[in-house]
Backbone bond lengths (Angstrom), bond angles and torsions (degrees), N, CA, C in turn:
res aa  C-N    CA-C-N  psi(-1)  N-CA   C-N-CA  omega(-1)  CA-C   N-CA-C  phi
1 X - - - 1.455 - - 1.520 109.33 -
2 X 1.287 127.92 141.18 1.275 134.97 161.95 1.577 118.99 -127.47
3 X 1.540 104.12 127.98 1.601 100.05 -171.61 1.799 86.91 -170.54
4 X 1.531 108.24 150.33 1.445 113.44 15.90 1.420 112.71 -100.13
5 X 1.700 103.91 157.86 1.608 134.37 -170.89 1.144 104.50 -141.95
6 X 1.567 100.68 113.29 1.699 129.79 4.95 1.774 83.37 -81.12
7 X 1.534 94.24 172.29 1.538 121.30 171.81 1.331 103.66 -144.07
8 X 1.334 100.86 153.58 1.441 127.95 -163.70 1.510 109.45 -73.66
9 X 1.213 113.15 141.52 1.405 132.18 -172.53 1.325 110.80 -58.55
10 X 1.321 141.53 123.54 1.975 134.64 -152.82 1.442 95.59 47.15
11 X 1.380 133.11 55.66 1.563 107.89 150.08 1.550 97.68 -116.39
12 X 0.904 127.10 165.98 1.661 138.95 134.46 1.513 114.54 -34.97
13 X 1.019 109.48 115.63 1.855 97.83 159.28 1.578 103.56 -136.63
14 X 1.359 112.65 167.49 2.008 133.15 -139.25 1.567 101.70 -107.55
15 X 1.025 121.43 130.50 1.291 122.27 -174.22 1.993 109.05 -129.35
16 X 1.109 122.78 104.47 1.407 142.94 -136.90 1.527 81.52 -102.81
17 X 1.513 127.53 130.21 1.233 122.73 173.12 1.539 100.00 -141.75
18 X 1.437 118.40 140.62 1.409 111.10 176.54 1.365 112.01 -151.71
19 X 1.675 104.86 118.25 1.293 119.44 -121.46 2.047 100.73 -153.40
20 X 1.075 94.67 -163.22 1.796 88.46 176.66 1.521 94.65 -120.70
21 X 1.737 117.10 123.03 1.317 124.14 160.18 2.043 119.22 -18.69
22 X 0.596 110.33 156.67 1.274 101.23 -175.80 2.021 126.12 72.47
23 X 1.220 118.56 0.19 1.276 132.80 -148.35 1.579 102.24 -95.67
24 X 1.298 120.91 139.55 1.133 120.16 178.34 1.880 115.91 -93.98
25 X 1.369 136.99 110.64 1.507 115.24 -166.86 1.526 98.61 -114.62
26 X 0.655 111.67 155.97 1.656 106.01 154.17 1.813 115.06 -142.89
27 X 1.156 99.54 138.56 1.304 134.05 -154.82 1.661 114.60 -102.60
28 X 1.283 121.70 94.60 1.269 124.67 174.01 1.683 138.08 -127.66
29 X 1.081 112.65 130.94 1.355 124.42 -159.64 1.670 119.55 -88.22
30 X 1.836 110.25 90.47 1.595 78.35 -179.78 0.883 117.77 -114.70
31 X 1.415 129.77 -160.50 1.961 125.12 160.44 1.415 102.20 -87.97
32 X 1.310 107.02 178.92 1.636 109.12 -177.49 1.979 98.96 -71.93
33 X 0.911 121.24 -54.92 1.727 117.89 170.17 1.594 119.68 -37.24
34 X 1.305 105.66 -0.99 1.671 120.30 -170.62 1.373 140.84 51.72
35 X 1.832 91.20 17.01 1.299 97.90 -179.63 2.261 108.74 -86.12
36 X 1.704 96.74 143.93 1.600 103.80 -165.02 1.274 122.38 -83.75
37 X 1.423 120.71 118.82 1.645 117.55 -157.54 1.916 82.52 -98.64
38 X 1.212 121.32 -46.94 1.355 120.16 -161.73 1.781 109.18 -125.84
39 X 1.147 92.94 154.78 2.233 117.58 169.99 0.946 111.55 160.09
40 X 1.326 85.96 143.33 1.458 127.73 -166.86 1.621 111.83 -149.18
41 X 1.229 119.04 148.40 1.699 119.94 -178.80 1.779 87.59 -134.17
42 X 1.716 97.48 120.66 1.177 108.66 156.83 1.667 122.45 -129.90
43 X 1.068 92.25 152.15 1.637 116.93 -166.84 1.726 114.22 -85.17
44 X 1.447 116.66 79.19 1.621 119.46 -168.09 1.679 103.21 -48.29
45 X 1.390 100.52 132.48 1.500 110.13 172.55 1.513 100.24 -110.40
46 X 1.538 137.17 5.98 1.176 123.38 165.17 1.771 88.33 -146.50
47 X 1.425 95.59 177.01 1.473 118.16 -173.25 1.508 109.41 -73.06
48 X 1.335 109.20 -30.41 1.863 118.87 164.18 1.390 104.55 -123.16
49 X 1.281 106.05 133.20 1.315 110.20 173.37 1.905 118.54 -147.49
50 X 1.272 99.54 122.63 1.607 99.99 -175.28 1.876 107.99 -83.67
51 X 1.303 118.10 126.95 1.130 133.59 -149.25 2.074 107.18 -111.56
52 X 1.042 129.39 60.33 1.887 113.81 -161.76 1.599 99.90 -74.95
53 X 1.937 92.94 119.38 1.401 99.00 177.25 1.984 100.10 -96.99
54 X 1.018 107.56 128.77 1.532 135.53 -179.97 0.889 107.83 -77.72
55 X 1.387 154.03 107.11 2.103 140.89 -168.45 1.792 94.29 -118.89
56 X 1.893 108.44 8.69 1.464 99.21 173.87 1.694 121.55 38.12
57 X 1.257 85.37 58.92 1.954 89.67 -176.62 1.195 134.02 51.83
58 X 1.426 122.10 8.33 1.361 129.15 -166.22 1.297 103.76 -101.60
59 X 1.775 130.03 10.15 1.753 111.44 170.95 1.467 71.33 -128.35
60 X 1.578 81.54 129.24 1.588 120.54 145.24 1.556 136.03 -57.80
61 X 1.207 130.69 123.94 1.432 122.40 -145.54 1.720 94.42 -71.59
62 X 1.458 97.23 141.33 1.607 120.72 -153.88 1.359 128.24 -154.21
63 X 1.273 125.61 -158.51 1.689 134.68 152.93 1.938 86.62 -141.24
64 X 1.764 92.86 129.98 1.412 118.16 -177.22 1.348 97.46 -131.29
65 X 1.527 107.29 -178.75 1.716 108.37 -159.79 1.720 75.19 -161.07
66 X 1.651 112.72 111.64 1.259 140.83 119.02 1.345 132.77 -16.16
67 X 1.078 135.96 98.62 1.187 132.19 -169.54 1.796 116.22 -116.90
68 X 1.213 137.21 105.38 1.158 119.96 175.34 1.770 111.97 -118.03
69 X 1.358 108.56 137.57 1.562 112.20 -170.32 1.724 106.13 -142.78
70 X 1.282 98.10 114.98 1.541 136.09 -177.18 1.210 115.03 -125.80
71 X 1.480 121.94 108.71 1.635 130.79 145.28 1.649 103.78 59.21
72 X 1.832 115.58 50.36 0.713 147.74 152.63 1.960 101.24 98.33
73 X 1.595 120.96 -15.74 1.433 112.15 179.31 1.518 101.66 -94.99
74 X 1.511 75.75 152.62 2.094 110.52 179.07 1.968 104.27 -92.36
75 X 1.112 91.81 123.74 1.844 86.66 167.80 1.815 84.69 -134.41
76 X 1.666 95.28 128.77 1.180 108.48 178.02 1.702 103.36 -132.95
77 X 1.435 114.61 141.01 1.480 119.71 -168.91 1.817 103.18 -162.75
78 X 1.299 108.96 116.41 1.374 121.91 148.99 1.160 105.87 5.63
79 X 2.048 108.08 138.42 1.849 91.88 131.75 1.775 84.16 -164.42
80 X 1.471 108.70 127.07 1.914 109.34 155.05 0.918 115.05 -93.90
81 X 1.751 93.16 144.64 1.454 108.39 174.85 1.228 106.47 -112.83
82 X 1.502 118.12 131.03 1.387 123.84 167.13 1.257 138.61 -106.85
């Protein structure tokens, strides 16, 4: 899950992953043209874990595409920024 949607232009927004403790994900932010505003690889210390990806003002208010990739699966989900 990612929210909040939409979220505000320079805010933080929460990225909900639920996964196996120990799990390596990495997390990337693109525009629909696929060019990469954000990544990051984090290391789950619990079986759910809420993740705030920071893009530090650098996406322009939009429709972006979430990307999370773990132990070969894709979870991909919306998010506008306004």
């Amino acid at each position: 899950a990612v929210y909040p949607n939409p979220s505000a232009k320079g805010e933080p927004f929460n990225v909900s992953i639920t996964a196996n403790a120990g799990d390596e994900v990495l997390i990337v932010v693109r525009d629909l043209l696929g060019r990469e505003f954000y990544s990051k690889v984090v290391i789950l210390s619990n079986d759910k874990e809420v993740i705030a990806v920071d893009p530090s003002g650098s996406i322009a208010a939009g429709v972006y595409i979430v990307v999370a990739t773990s132990n070969h699966n894709i979870y991909e989900k919306k998010i506008v920024i306004k």
